[in-house]
Z-matrix of the N, CA and C atoms (Angstrom, degrees):
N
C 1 1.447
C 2 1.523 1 108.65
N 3 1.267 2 115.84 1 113.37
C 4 1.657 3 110.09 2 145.42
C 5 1.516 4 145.45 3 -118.41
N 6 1.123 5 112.70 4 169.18
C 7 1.890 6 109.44 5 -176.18
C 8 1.210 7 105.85 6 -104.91
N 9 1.129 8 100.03 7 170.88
C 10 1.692 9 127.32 8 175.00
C 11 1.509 10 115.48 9 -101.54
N 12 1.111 11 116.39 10 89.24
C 13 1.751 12 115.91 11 -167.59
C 14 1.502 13 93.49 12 -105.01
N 15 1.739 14 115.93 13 131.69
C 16 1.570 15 119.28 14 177.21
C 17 1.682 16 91.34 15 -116.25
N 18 1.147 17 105.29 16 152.72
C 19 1.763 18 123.59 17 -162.74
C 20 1.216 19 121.82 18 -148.73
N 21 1.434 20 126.99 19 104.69
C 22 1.438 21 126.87 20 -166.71
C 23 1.573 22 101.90 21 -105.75
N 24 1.407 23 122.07 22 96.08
C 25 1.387 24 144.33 23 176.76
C 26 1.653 25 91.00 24 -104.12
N 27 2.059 26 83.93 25 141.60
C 28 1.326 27 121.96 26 174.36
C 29 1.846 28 98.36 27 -76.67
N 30 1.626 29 94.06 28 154.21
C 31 1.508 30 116.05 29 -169.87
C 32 1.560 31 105.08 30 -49.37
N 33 1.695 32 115.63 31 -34.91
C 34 1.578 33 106.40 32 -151.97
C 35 1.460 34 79.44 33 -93.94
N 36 1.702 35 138.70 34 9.36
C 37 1.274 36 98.88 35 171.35
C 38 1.640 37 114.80 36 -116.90
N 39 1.634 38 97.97 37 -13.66
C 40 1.859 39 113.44 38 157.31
C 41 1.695 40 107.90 39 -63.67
N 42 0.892 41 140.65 40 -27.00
C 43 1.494 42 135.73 41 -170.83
C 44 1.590 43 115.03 42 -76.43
N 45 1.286 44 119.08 43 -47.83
C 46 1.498 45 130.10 44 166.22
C 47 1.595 46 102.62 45 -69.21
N 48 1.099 47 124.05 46 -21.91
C 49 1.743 48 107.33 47 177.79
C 50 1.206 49 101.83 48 -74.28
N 51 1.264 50 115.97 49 -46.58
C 52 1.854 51 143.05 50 -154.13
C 53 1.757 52 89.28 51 -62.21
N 54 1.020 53 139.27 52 -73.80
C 55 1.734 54 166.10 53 -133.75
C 56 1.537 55 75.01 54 -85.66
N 57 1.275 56 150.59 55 -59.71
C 58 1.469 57 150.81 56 -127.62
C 59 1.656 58 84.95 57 -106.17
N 60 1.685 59 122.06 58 -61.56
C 61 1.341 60 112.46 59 169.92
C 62 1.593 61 117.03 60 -41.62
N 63 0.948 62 122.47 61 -67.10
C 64 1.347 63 120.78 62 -159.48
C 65 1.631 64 102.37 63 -65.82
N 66 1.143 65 130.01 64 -37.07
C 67 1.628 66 131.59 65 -174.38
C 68 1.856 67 99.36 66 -65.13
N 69 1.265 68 96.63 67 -30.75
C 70 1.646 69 90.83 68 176.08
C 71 1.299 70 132.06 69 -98.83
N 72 1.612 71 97.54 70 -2.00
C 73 1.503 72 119.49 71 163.84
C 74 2.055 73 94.68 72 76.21
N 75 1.172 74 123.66 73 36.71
C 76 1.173 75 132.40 74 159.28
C 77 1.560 76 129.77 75 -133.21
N 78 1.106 77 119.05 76 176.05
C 79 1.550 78 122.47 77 -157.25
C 80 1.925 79 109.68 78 -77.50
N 81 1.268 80 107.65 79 141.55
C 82 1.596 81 85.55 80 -178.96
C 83 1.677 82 128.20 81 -83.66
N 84 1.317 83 111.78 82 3.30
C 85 1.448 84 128.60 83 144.49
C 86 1.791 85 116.40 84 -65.81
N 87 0.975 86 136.44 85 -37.66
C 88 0.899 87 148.66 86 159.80
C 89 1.910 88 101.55 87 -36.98
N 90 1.492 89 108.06 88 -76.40
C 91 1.438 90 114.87 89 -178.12
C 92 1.320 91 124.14 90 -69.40
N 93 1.339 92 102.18 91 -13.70
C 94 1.397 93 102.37 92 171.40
C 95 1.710 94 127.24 93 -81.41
N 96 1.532 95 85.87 94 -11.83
C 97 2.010 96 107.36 95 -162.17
C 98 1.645 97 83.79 96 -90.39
N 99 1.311 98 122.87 97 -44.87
C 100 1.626 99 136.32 98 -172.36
C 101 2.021 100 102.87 99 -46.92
N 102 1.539 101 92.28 100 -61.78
C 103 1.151 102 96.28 101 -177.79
C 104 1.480 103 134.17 102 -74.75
N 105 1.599 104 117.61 103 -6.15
C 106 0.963 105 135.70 104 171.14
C 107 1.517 106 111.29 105 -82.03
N 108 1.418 107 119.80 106 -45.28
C 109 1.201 108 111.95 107 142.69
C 110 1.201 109 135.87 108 -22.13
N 111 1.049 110 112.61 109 -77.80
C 112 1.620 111 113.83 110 -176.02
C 113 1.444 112 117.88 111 -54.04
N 114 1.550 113 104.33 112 -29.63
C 115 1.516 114 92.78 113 167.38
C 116 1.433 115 134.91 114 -79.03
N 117 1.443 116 97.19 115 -20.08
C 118 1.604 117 99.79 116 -175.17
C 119 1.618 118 117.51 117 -100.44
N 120 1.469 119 100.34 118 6.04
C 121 1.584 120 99.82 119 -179.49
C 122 1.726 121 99.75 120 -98.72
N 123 1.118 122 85.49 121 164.03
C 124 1.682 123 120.69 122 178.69
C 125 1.543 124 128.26 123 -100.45
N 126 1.638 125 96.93 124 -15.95
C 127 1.616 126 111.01 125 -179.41
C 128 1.288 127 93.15 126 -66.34
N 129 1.640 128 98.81 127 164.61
C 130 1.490 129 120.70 128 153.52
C 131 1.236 130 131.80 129 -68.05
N 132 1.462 131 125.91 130 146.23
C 133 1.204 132 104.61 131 -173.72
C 134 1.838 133 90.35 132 -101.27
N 135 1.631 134 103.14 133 -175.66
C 136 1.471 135 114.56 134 -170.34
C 137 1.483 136 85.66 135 -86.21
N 138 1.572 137 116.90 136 -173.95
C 139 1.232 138 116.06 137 174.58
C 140 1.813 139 111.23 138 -85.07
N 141 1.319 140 107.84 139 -22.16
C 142 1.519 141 125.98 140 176.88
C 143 1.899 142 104.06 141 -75.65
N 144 1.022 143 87.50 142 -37.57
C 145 1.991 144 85.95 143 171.58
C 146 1.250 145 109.70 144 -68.51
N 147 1.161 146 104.43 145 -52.45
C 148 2.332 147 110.12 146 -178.34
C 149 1.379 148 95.00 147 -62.15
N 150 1.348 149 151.20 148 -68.99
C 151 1.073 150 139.92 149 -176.41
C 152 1.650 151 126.73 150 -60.45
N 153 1.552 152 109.91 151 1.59
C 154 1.135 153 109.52 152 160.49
C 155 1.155 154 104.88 153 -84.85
N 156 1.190 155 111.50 154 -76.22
C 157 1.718 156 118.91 155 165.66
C 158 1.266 157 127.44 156 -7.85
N 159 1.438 158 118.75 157 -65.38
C 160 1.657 159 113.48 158 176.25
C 161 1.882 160 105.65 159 -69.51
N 162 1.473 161 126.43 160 -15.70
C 163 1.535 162 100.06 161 -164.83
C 164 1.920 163 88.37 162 -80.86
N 165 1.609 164 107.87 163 -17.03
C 166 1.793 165 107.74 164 -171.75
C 167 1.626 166 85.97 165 -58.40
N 168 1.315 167 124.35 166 -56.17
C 169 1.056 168 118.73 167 -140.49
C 170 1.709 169 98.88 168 -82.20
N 171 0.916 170 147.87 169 -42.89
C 172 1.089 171 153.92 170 126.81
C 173 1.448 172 127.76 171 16.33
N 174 1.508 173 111.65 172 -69.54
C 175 1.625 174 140.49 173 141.40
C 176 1.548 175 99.07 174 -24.19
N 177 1.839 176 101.54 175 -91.36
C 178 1.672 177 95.66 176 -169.76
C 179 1.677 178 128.17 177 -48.55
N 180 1.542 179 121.16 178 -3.42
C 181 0.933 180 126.61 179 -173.48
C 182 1.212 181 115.82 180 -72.54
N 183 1.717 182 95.39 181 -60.26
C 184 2.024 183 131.81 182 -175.73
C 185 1.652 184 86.64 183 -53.80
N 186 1.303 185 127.70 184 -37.15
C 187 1.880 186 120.56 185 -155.16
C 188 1.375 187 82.28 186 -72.94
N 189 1.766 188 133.91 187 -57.55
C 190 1.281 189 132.63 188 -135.33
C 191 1.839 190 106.64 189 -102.29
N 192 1.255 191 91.32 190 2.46
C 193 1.378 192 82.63 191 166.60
C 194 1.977 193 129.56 192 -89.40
N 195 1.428 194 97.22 193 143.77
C 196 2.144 195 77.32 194 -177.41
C 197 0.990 196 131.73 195 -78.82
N 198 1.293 197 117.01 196 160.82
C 199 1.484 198 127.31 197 -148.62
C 200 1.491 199 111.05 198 -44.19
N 201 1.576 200 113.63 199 -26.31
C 202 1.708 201 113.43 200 -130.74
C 203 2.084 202 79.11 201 -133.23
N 204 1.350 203 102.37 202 -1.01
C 205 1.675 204 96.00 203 164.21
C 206 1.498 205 107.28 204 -46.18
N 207 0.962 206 124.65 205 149.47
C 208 1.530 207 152.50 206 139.87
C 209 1.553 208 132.29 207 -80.54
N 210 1.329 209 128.51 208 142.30
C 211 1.353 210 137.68 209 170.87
C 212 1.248 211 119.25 210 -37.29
N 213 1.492 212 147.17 211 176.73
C 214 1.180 213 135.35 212 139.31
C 215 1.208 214 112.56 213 -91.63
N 216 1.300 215 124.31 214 131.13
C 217 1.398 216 131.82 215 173.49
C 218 1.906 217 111.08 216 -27.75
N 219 1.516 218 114.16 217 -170.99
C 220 1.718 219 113.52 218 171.93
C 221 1.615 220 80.93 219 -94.46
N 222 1.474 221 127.00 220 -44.61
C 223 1.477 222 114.93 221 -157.81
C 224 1.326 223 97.08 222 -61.99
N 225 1.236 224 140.05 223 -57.97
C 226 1.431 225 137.50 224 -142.24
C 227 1.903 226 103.34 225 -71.91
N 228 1.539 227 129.72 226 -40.62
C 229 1.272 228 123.09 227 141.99
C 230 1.327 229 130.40 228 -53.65
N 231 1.036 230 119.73 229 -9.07
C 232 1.838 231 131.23 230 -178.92
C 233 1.701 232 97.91 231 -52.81
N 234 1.089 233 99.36 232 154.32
C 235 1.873 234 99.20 233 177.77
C 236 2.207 235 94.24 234 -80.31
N 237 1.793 236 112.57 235 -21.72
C 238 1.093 237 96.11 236 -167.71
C 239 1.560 238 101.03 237 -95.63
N 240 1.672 239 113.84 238 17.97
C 241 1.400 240 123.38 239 -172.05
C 242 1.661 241 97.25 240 -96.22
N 243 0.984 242 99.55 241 -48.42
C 244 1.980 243 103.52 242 -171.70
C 245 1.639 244 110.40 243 -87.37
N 246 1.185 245 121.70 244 6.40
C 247 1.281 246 117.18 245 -157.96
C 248 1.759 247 89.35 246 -135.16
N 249 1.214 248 128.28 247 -4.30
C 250 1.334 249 131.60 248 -161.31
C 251 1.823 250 97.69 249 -78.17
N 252 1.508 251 137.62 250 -23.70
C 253 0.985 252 130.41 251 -159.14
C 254 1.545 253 110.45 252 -91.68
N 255 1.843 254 95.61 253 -6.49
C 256 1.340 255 113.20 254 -152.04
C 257 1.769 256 100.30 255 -99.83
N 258 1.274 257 117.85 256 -9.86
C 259 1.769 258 123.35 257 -149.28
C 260 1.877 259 103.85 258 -95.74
């Protein structure tokens, strides 16, 4: 069984569907039904699905970060960098 769901989304969130449709040469209902999926299921993903998944997520990160961000240091990933507040 399926429905007919109509959806009035703002530009900045039709534009990233739109750019992702067309690069994949499919409809942007299509990507939007994809991604709704993934959120509302419960399955597992394969290990090739999770690693798609985190490089997407990954991507949207690198886009949304600002210009003038910086790296994290080696100390601040260090196990004695994240754990230092804790000792």
């Amino acid at each position: 069984m399926t429905h007919s769901l109509t959806l009035e989304v703002p530009e900045s969130i039709y534009q990233p569907l739109a750019e992702e449709a067309k690069a994949k040469e499919r409809k942007v209902e299509d990507i939007a039904l994809q991604m709704l999926e993934l959120l509302t299921s419960d399955r597992k993903l394969s290990i090739e699905e999770f690693e798609k998944l985190a490089d997407l997520l990954a991507d949207e990160v690198e886009k949304r970060m600002p210009e003038d961000a910086k790296p994290l240091s080696v100390y601040a990933v260090s196990r004695e960098g994240i754990y230092e507040d804790h000792l």
